[in-house]
N, C-alpha and C positions, 0 to 999 in steps of 0.2 A: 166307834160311833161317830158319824159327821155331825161337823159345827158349824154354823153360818160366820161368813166374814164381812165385813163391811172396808167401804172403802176409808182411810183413815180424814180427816178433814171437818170443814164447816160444813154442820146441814142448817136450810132456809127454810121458813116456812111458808105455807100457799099465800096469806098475804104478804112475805115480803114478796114473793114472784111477782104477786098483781101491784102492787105498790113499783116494783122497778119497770114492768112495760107500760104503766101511765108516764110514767117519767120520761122515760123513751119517745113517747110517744109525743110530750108536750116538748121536749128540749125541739125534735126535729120540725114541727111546727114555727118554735120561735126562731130557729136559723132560717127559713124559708122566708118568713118573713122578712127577718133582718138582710138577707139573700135581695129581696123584691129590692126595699131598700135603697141598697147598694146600686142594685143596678140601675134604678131610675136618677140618683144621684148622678153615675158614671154618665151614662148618656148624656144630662143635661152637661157635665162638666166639659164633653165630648166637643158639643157643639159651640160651648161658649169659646175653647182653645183651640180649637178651627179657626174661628173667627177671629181671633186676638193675635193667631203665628200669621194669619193674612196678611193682616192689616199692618203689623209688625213687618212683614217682609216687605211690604208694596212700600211701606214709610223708610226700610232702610236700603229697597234701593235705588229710592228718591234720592235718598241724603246720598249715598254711590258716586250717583250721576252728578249731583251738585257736586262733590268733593271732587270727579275727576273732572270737568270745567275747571272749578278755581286752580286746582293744584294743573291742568294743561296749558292755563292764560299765563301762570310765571314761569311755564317752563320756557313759553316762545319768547317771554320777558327776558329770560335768561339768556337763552340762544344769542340774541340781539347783541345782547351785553357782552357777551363771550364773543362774540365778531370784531367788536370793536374795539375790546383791550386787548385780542391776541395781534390785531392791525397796529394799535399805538407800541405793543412791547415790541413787533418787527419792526417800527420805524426809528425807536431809542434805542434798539439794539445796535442799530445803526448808525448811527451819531456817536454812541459810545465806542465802535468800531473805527471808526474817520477820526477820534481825539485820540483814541489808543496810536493809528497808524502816527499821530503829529506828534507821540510823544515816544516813537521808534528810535530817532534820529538823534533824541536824546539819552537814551538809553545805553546805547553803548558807549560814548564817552563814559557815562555814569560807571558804568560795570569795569569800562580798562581804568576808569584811577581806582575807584575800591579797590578790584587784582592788585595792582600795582601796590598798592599800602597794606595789601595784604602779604605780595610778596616781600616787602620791608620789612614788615614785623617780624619774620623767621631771622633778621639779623642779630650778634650776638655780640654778646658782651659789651666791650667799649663802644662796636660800630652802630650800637643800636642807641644813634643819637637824633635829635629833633633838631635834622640839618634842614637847609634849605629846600633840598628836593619836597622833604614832609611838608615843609607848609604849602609851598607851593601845591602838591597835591589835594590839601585838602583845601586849597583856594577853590581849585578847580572841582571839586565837589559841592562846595555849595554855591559857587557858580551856578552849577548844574543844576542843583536843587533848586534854586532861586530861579532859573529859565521854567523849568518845569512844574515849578507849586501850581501856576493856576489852571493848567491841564490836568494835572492831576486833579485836584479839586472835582472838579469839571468831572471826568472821569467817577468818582469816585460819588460825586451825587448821582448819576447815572446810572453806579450800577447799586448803590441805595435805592433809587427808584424803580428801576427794574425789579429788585427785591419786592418792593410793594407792591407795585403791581403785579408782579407773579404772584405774592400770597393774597393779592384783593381776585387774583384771576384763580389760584386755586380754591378759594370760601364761595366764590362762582360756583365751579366747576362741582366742588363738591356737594352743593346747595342742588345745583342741575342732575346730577346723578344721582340724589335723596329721591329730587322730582320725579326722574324717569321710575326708577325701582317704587316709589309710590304711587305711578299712575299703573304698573304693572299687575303688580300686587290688590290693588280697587277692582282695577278691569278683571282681575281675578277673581277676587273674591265677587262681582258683579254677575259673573257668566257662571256663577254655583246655583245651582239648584238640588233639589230633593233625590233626583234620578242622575247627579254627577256620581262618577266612579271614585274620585279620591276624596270622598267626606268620611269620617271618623269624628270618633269622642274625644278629646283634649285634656292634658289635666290641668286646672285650674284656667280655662279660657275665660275668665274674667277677673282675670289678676290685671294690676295697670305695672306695664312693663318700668325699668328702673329709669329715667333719661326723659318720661314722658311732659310735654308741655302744652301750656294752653293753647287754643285756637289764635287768639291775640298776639301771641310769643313768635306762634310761626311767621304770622302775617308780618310784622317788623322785623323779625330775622330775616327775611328775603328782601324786604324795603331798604334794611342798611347795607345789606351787600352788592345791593344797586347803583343806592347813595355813596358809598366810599369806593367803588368800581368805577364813578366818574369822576369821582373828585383828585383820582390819582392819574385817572386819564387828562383831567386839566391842567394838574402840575409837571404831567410825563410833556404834553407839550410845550408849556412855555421852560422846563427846562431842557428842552430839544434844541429851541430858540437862544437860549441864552448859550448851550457848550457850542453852538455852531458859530458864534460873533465869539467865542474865545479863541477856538481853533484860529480863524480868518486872522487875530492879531498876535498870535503870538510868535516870535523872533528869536534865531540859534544867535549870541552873540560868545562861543565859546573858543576862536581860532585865537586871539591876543594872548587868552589863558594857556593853551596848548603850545603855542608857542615859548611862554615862560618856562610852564614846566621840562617840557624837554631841554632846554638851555639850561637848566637847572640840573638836570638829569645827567646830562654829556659835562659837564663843568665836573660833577659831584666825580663820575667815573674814571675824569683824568686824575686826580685828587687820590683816588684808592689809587690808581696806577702806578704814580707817584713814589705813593706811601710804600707798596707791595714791592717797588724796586729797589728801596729802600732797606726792606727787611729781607729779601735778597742778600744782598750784598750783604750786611752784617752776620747772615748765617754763613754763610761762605767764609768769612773771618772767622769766625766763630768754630766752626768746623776745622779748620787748619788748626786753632789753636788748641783746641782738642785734640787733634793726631799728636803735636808734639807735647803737648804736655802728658800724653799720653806714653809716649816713646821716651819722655822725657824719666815717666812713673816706672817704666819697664828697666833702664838702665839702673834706676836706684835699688829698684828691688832685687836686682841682679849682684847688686856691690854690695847689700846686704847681707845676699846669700854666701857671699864670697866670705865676707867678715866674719860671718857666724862660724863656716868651717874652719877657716883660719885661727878663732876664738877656741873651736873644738882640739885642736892639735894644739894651742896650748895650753890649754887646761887637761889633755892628755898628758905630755911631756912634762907637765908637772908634776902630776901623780903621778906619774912614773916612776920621776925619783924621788917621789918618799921612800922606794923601797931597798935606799942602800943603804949598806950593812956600816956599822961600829962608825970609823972616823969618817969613811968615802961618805956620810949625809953631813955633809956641811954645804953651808949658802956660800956658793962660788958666785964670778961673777956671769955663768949659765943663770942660775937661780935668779940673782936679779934682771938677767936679762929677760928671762920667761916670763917672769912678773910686771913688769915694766910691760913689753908686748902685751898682755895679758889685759893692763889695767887701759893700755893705747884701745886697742880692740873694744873693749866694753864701751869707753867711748864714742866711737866712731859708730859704732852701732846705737848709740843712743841718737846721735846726732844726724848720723842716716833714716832712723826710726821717725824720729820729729821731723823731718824733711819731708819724709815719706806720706805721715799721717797732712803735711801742711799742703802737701801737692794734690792729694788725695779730695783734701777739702776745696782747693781751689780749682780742681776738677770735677766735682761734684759742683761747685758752682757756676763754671761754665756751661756744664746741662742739662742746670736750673735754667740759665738765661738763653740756652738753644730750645729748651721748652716752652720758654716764654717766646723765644722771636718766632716759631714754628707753630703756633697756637695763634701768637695774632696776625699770622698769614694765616692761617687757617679763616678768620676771624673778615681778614680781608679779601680774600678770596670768595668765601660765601657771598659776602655783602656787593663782589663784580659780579659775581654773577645774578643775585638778583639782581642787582641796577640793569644790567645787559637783556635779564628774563624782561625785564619795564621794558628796555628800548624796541623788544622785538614784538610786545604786546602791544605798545602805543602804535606800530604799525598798521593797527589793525582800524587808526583814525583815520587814513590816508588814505585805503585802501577797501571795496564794499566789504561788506564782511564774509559773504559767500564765496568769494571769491580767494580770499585770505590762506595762507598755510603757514603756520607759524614757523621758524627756521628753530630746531632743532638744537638745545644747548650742550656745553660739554658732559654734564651728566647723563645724554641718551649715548655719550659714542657714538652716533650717526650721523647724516645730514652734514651743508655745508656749515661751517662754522665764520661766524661775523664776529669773534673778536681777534683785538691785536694780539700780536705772541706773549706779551707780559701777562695779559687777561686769561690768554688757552693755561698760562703756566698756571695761573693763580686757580683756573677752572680745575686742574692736574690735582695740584695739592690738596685743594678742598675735596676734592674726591677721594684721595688717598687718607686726610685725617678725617 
């Protein structure tokens, strides 16, 4: 038998049906309304922000135009400025060049005695004393110094000055290239409009960027860079005025000095010379007495050896005859005679011994004192040849300097050599210890 089925769920009744399409019916109403609304809101909103991005635009690029004016009047401001201190740093450049060249001439004395007291100090041991050459030397350096302080001076505010005006010429420069990139950047943003191709959204375009300053700030920042752009142009010229009346009076009085010291110099080198011929000679004694005392040590040790064997054979022949039989071991006058030899022997070799160790020691002290005279020729020899390395450097006062070649000492082995034979010996030795 069939059964009816229903669908499983909520059943409504006829009045909720009609109760939900009045409802319907009145929600769609009040959205139309609310719709009308809107729309007549939007419109009016339409036209008042029409009107407002207008007048907004035509106002900012008013302000555009003013901004590139002011910010174009200090660029040509700048321009001006930047002609005139790159003129003043060419003509202190200048002047600083012409006190440089007056203080050329002093220069290289200055550098040959420094050298020269430089090659002194590598002297050693005893030879490195505060003789006369040294003071003299360093007479002639502050001499030197003393010719040259007010050029230098001179010099040295010049290129202080220079310094300022190159960094009053770079706060310029760098002020003028702000201006250019911000008149660029104006005239950019100036020639935008609505129908430009590169407009986009930004994010946060109305952040105030880190570094930002007042209107006020800029305007005095350009005015002081003005103002201390000429005020270093007014001291770059009167100290133009003042190194050029220095240069005009200053005077080399350094030939009296030059003349001391090398008279100093040639005195001091006869003196090693001297001295070097000196310890010469005593090594050469020295050495002789060394061979024989030497030849002298070889004979002893020889009559040493002789003794010992001698010593040997009778202290053989003694023992020997301990070994006879019954009455034949009796002390004959062999026995004392073996004995006697025996006790002569032991002697002689003591006393050859002590002779031996005595010659030993006083030849070890002769080559204690060959090492000492061979050391301060060493000592002297160093110290000719720097004095001779001075003599061939100070050449270089007499002579321009471009034109100069310095003569070659015994430690190249080459070139012609300018000392006497004692000197080349002493150059020899030094090379060899």
């Amino acid at each position: 038998m069939a059964t009816l089925s229903e669908k499983p769920g909520q059943r409504y009744t006829v009045p909720d049906w009609h109760t939900n399409s009045h409802l319907i019916s009145a929600d769609a109403e009040r959205q139309r309304s609310a719709s009308h609304r809107v729309r007549q809101e939007g419109r009016i909103l339409r036209n008042e922000t029409n009107n407002q991005a207008k007048w907004d635009e035509h106002d900012n690029r008013t302000r555009l135009a003013e901004r590139i004016n002011s910010v174009n009047r200090w660029k040509e401001t700048l321009d001006k400025c930047l002609a005139d201190i790159d003129a003043e740093i060419d003509a202190l450049a200048k002047v600083k060049e012409a006190a440089e060249c007056a203080l050329q001439a002093k220069n290289l004395p200055l550098d040959v005695s420094i050298e020269c007291l430089t090659f002194r100090e590598s002297r050693r041991a005893i030879d490195l004393v505060r003789d006369p050459v040294s003071e003299e030397l360093h007479k002639e350096v502050n001499v030197i110094e003393k010719a040259k302080r007010e050029l230098q001076q001179k010099v040295h505010e010049a290129f202080e000055q220079l310094c300022l005006l190159k960094e009053a010429r770079q706060q310029l420069s760098s002020d003028h290239r702000d201006k250019v990139e911000a008149l660029d950047i104006d005239r950019s943003c100036l020639s935008l409009s609505v129908n430009s191709p590169n407009i986009s959204f930004k994010v946060n375009p109305t952040r105030v960027p880190s570094g930002s300053i007042a209107s006020d700030e800029w305007e005095r920042y350009s005015q002081c860079n003005k103002e201390r752009a000429e005020a270093e142009m007014k001291a770059s010229t009167l100290l133009r005025e003042a190194t050029l009346l220095a240069i005009a009076q200053t005077n080399n009085e350094l030939e009296a000095q030059r003349v001391a010291t090398e008279f100093a110099l040639r005195k001091r080198i006869r003196d090693l010379d001297r001295a070097y011929d000196e310890l010469k000679w005593q090594e050469k004694n020295t050495l002789e007495e060394i061979a024989e005392m030497e030849e002298d040590i070889r004979r002893l040790e020889e009559d040493l050896r002789r003794k010992i064997q001698a010593l040997k054979v009778a202290h053989t022949r003694l023992e020997t005859r301990t070994v006879r039989s019954n009455m034949e071991l009796c002390r004959d006058q062999v026995q004392y005679g073996l004995t006697d030899e025996l006790h002569e022997l032991e002697g002689s070799i003591r006393a050859l011994r002590q002779k031996l160790a005595e010659s030993q020691d006083a030849l070890a002290a002769l080559y204690r004192q060959l090492h000492r005279l061979q050391t301060d020729m060493s000592y002297k020899a160093n110290s000719l040849v720097l004095d001779n390395k001075c003599v061939d450097t100070r050449k270089k006062l007499l002579v321009p300097a471009e034109r100069f070649v310095p003569e070659l000492d015994a430690f190249n082995r080459t070139g012609k050599s300018s000392f006497s034979p004692s000197q080349e010996r002493a150059a020899g030795a030094a090379s060899l210890l």
